[in-house]
DSSP file (Angstrom, degrees, kcal/mol; ACC not computed):
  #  RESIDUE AA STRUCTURE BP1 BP2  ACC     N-H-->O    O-->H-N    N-H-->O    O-->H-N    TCO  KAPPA ALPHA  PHI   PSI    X-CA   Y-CA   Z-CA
    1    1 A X              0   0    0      0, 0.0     2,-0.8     0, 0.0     0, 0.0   0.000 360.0 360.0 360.0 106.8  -32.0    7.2  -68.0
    2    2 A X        +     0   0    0      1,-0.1     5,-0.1     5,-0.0     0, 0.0  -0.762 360.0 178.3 -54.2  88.1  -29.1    8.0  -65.3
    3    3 A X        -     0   0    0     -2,-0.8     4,-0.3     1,-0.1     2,-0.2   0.979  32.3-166.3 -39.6 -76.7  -29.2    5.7  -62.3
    4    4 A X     >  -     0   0    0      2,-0.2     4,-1.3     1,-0.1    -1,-0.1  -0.499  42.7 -60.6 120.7-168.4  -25.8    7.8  -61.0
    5    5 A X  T  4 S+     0   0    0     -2,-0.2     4,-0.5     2,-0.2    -1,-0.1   0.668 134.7  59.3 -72.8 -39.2  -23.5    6.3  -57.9
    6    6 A X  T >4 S+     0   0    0      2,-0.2     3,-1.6    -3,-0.2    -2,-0.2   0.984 102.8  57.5 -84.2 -48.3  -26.1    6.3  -55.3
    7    7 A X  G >> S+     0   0    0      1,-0.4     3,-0.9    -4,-0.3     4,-0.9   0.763 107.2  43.4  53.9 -81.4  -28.2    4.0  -57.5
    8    8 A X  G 3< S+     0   0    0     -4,-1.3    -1,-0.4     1,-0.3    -2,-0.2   0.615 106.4  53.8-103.9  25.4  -26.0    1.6  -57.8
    9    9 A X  G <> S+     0   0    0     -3,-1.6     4,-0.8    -4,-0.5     3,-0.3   0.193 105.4  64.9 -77.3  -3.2  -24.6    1.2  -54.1
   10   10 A X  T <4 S+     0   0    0     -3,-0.9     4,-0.3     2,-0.2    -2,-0.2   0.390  95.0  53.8-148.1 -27.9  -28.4    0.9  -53.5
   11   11 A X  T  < S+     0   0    0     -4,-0.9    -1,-0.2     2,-0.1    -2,-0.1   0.417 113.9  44.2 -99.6   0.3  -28.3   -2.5  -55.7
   12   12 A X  T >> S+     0   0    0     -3,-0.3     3,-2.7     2,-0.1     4,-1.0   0.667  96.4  76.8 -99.7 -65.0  -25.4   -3.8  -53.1
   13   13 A X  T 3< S+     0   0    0     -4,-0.8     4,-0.4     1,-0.2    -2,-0.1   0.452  83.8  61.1 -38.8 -25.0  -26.9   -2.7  -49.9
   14   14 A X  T 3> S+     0   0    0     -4,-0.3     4,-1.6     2,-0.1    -1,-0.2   0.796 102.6  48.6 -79.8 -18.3  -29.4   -5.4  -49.6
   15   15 A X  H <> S+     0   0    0     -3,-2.7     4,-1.6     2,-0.2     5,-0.2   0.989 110.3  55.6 -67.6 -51.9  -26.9   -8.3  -49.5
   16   16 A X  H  X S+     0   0    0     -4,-1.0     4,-1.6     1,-0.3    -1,-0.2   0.828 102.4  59.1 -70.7 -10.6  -24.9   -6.3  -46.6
   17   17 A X  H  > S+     0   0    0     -4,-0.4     4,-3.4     2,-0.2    -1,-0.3   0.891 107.7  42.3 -79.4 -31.0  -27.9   -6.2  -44.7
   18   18 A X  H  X S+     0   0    0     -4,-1.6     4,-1.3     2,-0.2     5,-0.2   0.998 109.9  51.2 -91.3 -34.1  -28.2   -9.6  -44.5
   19   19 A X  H  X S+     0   0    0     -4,-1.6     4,-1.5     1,-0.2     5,-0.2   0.964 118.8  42.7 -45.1 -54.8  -24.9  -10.6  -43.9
   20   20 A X  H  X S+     0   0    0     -4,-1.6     4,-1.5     1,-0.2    -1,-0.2   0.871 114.7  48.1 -60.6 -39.3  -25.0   -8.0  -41.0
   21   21 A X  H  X S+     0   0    0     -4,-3.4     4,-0.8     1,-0.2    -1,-0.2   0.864 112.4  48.2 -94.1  -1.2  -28.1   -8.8  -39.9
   22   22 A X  H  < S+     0   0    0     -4,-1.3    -2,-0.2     2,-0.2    -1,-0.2   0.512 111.6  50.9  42.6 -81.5  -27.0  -12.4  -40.0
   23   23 A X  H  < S+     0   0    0     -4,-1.5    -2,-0.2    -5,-0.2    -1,-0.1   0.855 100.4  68.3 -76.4 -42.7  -23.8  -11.4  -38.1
   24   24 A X  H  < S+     0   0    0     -4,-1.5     2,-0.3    -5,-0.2    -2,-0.2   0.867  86.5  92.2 -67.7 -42.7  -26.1   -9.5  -35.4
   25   25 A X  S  < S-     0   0    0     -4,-0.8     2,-0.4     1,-0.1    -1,-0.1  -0.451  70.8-125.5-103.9 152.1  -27.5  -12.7  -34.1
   26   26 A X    >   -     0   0    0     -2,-0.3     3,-1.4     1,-0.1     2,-1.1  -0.681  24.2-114.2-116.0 138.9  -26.4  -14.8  -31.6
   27   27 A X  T 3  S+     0   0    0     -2,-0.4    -1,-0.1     1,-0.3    -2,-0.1   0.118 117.1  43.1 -68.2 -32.4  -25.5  -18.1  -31.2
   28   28 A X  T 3  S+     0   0    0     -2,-1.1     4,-0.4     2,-0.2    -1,-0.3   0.308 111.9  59.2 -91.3   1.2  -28.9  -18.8  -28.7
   29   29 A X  S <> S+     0   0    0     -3,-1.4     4,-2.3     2,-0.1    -1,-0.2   0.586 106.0  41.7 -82.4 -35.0  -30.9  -16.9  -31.0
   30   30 A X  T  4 S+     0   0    0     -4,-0.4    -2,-0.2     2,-0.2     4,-0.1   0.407 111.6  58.5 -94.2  17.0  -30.3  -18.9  -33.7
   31   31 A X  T  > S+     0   0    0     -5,-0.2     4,-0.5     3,-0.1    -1,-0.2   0.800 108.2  46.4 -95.1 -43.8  -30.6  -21.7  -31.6
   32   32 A X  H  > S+     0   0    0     -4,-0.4     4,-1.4     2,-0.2    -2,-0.2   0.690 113.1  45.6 -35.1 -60.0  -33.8  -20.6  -30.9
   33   33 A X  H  < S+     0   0    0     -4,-2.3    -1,-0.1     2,-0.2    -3,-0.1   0.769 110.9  57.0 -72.1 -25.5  -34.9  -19.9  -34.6
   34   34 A X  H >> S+     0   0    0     -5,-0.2     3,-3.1     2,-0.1     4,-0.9   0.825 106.7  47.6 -62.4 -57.1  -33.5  -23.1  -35.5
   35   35 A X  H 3< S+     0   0    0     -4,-0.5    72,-0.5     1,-0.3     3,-0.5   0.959 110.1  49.8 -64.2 -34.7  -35.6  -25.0  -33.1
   36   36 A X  T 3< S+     0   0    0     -4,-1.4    -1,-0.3     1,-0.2    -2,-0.1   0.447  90.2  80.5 -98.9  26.0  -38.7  -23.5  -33.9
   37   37 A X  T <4 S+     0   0    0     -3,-3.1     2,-0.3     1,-0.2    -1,-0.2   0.858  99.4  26.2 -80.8 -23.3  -38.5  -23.9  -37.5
   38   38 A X  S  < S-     0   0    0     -4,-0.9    69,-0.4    -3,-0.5    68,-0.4  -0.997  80.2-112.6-146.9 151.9  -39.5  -27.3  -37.7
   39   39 A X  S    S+     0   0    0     -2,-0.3    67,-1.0     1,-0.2     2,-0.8   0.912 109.6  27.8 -56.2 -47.4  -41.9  -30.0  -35.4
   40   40 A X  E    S-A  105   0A   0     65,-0.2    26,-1.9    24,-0.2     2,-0.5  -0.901  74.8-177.6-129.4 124.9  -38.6  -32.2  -34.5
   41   41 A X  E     -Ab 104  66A   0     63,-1.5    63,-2.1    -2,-0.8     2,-0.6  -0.942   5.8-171.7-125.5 126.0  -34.9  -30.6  -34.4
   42   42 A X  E     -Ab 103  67A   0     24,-3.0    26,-2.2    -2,-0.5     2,-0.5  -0.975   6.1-163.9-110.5 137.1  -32.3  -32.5  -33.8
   43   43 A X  E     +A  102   0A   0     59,-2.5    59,-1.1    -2,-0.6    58,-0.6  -0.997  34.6 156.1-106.9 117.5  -28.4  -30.6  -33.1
   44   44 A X        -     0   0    0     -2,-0.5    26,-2.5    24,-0.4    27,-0.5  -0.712  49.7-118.1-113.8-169.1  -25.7  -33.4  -33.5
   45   45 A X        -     0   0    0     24,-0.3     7,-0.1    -2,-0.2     6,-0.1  -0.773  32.2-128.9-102.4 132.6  -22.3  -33.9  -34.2
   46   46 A X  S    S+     0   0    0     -2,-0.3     6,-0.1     1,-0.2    23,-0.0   0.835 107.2  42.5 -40.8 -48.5  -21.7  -36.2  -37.6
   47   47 A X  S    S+     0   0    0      4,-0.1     2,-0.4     5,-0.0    -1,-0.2   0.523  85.8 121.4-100.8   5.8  -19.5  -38.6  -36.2
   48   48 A X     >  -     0   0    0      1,-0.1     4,-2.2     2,-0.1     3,-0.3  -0.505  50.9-151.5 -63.8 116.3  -21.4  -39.0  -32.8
   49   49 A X  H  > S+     0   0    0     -2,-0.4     4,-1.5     2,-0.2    -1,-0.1   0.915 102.0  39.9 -48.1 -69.4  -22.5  -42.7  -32.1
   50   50 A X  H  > S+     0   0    0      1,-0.2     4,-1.2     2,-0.2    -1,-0.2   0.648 113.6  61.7 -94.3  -6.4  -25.7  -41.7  -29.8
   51   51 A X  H >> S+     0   0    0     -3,-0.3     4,-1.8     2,-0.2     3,-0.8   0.986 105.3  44.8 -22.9 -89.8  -26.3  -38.7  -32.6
   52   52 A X  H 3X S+     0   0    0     -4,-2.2     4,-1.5     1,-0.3    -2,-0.2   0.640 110.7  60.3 -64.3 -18.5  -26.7  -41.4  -35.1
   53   53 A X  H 3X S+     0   0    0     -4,-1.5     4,-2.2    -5,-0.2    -1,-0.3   0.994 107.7  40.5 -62.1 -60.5  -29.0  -43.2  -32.4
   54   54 A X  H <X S+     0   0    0     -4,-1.2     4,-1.9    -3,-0.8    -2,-0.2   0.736 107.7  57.9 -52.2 -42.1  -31.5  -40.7  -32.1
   55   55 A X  H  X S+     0   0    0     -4,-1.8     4,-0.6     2,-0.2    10,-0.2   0.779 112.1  42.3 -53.4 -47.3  -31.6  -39.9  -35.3
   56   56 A X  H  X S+     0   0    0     -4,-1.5     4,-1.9    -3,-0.2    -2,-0.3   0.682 107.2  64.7 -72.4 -25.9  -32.6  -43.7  -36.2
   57   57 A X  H  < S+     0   0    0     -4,-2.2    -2,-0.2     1,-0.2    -1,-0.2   0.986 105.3  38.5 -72.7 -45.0  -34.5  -43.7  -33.6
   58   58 A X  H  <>S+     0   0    0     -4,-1.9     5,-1.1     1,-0.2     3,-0.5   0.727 112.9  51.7 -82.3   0.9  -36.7  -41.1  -35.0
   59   59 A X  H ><5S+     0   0    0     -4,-0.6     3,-2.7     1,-0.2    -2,-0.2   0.798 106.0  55.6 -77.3 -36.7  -36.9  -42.1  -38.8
   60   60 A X  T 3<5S+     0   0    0     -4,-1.9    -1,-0.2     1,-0.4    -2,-0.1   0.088 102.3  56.1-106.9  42.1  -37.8  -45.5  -37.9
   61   61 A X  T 3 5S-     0   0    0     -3,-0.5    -1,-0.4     2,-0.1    -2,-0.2   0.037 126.4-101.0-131.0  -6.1  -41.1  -44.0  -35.7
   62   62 A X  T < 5S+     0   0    0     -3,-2.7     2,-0.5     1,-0.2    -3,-0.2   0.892  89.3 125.9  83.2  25.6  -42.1  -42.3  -39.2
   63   63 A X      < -     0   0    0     -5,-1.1     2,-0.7    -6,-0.1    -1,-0.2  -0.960  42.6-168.2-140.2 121.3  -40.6  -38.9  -38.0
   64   64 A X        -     0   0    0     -2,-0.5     2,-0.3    70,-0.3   -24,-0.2  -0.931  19.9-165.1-115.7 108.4  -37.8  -37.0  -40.3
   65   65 A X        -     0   0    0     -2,-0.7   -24,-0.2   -10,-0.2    -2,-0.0  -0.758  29.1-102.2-101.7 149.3  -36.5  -34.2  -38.0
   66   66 A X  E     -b   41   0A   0    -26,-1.9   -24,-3.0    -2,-0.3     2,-0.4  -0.354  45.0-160.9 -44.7 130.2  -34.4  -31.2  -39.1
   67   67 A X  E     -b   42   0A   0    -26,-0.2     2,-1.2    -3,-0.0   -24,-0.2  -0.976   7.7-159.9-130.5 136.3  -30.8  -32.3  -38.1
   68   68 A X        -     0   0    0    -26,-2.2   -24,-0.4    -2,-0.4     5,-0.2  -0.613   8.0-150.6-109.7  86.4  -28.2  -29.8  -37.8
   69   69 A X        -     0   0    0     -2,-1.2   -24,-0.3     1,-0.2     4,-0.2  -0.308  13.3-178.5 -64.2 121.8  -24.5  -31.0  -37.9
   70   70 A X  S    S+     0   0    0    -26,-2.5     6,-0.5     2,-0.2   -25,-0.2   0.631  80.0  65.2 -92.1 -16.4  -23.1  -28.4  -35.8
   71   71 A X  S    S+     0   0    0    -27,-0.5    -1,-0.2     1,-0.3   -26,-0.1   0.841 115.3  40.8 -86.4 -27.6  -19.2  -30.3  -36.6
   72   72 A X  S    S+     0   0    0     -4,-0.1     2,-0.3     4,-0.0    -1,-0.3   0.490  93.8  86.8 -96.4   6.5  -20.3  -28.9  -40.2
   73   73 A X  S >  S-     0   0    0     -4,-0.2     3,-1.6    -5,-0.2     6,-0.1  -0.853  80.0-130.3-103.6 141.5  -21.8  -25.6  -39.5
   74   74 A X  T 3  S+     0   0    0     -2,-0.3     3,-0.3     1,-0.3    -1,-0.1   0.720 108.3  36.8 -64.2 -21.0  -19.0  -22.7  -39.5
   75   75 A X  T 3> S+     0   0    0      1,-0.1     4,-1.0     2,-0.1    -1,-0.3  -0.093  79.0 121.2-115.5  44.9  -20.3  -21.3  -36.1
   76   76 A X  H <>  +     0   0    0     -3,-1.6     4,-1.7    -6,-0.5    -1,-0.1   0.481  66.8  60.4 -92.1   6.7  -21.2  -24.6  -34.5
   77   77 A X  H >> S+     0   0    0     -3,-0.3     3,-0.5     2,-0.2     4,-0.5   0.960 110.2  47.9 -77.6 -60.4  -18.8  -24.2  -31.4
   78   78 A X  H 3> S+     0   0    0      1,-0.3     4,-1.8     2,-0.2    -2,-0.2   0.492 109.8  43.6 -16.3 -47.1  -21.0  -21.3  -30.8
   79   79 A X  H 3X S+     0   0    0     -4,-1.0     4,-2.4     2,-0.2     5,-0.5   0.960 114.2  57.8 -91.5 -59.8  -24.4  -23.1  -31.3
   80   80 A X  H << S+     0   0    0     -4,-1.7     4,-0.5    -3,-0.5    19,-0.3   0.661 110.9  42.2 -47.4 -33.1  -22.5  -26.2  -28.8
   81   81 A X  H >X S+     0   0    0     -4,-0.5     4,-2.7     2,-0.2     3,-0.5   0.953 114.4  50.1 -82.3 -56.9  -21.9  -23.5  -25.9
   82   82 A X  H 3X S+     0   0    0     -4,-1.8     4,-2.0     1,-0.3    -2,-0.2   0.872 115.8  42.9 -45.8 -39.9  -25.6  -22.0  -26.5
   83   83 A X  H 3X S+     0   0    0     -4,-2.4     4,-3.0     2,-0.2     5,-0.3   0.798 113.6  54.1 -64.8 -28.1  -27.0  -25.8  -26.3
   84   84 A X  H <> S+     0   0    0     -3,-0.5     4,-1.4    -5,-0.5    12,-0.5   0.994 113.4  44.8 -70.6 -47.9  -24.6  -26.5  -23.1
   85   85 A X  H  <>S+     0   0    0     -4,-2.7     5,-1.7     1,-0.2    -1,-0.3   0.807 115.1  39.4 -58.2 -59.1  -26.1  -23.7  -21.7
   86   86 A X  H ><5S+     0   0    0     -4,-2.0     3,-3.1     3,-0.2    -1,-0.2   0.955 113.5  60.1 -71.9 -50.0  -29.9  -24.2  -22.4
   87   87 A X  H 3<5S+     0   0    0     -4,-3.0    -2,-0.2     1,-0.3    -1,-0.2   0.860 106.5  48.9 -60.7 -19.8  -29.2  -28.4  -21.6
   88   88 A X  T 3<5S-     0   0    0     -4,-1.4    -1,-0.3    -5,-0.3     3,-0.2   0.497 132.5 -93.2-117.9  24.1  -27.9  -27.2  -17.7
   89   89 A X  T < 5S-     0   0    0     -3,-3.1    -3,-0.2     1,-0.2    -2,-0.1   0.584  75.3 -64.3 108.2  24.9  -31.2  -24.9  -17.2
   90   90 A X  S   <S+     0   0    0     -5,-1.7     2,-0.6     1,-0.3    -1,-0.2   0.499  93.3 135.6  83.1   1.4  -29.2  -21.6  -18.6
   91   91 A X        -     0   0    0     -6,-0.3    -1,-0.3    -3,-0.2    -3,-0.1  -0.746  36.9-166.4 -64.3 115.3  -26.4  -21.2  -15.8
   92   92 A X  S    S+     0   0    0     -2,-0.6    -1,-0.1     2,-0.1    -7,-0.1   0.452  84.1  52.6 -81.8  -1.0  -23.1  -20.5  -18.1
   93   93 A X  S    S+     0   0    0      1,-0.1    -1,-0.1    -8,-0.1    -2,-0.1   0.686 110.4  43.4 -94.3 -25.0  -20.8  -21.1  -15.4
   94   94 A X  S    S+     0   0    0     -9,-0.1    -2,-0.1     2,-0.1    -3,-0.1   0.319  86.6 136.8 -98.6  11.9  -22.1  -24.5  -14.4
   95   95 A X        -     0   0    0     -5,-0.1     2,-0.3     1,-0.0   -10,-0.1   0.053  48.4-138.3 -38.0 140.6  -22.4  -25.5  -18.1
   96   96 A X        -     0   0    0    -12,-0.5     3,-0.2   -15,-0.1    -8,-0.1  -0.838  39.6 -73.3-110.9 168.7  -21.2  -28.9  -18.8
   97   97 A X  S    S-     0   0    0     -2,-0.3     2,-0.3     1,-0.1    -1,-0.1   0.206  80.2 -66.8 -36.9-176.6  -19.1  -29.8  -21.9
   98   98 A X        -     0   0    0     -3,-0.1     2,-0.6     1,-0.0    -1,-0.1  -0.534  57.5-143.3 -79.3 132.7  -21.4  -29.7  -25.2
   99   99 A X        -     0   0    0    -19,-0.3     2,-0.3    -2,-0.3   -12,-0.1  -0.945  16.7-116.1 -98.1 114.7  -24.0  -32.4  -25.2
  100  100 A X  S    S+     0   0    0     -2,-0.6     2,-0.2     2,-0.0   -56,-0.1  -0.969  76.9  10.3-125.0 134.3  -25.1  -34.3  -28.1
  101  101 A X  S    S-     0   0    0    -58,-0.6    12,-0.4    -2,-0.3     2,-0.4   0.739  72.3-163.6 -69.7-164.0  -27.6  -34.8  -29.7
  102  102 A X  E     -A   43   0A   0    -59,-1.1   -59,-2.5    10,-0.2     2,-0.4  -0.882  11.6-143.4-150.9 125.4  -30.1  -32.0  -28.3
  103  103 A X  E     -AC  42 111A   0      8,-1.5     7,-2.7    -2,-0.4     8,-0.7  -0.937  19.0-176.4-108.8 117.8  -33.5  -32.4  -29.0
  104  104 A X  E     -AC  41 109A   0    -63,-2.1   -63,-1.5    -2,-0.4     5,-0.2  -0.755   8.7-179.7-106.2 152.0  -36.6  -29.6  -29.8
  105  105 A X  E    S-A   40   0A   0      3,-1.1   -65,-0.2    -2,-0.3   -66,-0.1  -0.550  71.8  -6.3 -65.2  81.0  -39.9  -30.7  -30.2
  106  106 A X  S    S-     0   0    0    -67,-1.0     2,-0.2   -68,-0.4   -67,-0.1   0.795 128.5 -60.8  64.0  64.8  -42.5  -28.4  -30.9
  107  107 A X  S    S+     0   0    0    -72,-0.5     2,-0.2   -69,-0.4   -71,-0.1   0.413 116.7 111.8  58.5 -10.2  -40.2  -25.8  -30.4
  108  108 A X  S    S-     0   0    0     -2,-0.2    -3,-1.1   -73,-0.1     2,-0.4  -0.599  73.2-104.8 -92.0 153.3  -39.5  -27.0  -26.5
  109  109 A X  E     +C  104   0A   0     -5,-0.2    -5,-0.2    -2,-0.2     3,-0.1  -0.684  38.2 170.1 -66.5 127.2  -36.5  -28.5  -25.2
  110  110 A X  E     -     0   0A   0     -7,-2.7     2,-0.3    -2,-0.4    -6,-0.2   0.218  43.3-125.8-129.4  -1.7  -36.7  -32.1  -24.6
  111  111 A X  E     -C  103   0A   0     -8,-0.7    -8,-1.5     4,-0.1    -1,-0.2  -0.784  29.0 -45.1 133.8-162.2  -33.0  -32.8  -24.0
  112  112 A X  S  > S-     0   0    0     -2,-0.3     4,-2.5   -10,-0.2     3,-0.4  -0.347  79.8 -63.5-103.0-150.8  -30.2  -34.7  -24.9
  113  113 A X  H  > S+     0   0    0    -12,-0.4     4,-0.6     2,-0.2   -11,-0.1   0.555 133.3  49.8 -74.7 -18.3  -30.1  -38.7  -25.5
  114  114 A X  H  > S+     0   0    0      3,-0.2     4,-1.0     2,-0.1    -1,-0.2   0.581 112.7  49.9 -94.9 -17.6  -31.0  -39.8  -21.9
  115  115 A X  H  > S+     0   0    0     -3,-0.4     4,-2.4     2,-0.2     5,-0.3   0.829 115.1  43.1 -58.3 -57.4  -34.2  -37.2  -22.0
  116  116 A X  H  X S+     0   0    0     -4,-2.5     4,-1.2     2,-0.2     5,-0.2   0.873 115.8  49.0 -81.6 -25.1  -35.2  -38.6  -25.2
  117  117 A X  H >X S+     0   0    0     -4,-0.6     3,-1.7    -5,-0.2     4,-1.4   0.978 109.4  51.9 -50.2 -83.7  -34.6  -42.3  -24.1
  118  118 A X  H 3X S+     0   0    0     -4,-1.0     4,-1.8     1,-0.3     6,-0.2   0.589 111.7  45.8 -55.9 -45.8  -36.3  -41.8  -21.2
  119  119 A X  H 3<>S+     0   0    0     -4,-2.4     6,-2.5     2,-0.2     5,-1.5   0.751 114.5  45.3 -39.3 -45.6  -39.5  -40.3  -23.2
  120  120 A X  I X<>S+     0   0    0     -3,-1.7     3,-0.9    -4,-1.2     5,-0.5   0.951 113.7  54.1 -67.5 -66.8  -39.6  -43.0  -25.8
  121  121 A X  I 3<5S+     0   0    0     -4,-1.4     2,-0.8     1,-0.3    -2,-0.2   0.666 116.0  38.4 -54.4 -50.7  -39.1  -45.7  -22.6
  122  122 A X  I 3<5S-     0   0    0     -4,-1.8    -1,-0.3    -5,-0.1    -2,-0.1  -0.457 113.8-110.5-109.3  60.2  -42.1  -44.4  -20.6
  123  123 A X  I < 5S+     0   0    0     -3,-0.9     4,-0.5    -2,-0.8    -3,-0.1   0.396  88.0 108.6  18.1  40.8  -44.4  -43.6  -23.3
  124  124 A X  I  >< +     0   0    0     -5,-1.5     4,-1.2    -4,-0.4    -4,-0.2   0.525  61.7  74.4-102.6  -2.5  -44.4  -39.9  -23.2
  125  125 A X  H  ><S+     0   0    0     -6,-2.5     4,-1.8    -5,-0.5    -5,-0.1   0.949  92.3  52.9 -82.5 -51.7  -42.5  -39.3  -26.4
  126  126 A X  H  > S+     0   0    0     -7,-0.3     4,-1.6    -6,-0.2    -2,-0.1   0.794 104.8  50.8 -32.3 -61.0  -45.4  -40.2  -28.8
  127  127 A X  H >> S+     0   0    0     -4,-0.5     4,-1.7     2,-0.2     3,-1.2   0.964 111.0  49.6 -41.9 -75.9  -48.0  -37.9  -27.5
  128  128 A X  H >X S+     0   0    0     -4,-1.2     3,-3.3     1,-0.3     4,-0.8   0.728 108.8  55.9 -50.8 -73.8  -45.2  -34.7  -27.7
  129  129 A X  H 3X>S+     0   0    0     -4,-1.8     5,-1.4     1,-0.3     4,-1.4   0.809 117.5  35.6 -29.0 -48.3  -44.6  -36.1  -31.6
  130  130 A X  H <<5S+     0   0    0     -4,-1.6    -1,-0.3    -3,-1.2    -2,-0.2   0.978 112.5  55.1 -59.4 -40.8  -48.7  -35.6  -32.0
  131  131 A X  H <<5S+     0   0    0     -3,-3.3    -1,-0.2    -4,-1.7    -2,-0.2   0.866 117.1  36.2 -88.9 -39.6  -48.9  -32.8  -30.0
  132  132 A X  H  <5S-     0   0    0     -4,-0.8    -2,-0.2    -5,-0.3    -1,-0.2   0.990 111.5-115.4 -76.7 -55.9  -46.0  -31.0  -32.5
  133  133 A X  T  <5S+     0   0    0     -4,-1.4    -3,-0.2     2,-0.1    -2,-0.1   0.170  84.8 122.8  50.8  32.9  -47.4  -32.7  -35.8
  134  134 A X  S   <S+     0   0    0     -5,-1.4   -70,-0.3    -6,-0.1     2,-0.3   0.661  76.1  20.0 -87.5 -31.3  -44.5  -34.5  -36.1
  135  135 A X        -     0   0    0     -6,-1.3    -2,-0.1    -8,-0.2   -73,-0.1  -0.887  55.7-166.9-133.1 170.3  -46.4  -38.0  -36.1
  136  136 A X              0   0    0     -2,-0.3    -1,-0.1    -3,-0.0    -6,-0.0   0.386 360.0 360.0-122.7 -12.2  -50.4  -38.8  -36.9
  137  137 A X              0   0    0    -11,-0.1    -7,-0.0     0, 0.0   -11,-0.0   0.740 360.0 360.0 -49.6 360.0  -50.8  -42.4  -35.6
């Protein structure tokens, strides 16, 4: 049996389509896809202090959210601008520096670390966690 040249280019071609398509999308689309992939998303920084708060804060409620170290993902300036952006209601000129963590919940924006404080503190954070499936008490 002769495969021939087009054959095998044809066995290549699926990898460059994902890389490309991949490439195609853009940093608030994959912010996007990111967020609604799982009931609780967290975007930090590694070395971030009120990161690592939040983070504890949901483990030790019984809730293990996707957490995305953006200070380890290769496009995570990218993903920081797209979050700055969403966190100051989608004006890019009145962005403020990158905010950390940023918090999805059922696929919605719930903030940064003074949103999700502010949730826990008035007893509105629980309910969203049910309402995603995030918690079952």
């Amino acid at each position: 049996m002769q495969y021939g040249a087009a054959a095998e280019q044809a066995w290549y071609m699926p990898a460059a389509a994902v890389v490309s398509a991949a490439a195609e999308e853009t940093a608030a689309e994959r912010v996007e896809r990111l967020a609604s992939e799982s009931a609780v998303v967290v975007f930090s920084v590694s070395s971030c202090c009120m990161c690592h708060a939040v983070k504890r804060l949901f483990c030790g409620m019984g809730v293990h959210p996707a957490v995305h170290e953006l200070d380890l993902d290769p496009r995570g300036r990218d993903l920081e601008r797209a979050l700055a952006c969403l966190v100051s209601g989608g004006d890019a000129a009145a962005a403020p520096p990158p905010v950390v963590p940023v918090v999805f919940i059922g696929g919605r924006l719930v903030g940064a670390m003074d949103r999700v404080m502010a949730a826990h503190i008035n007893g509105s954070l629980v309910p969203l966690l049910k309402e995603a499936g995030a918690l079952w008490l």
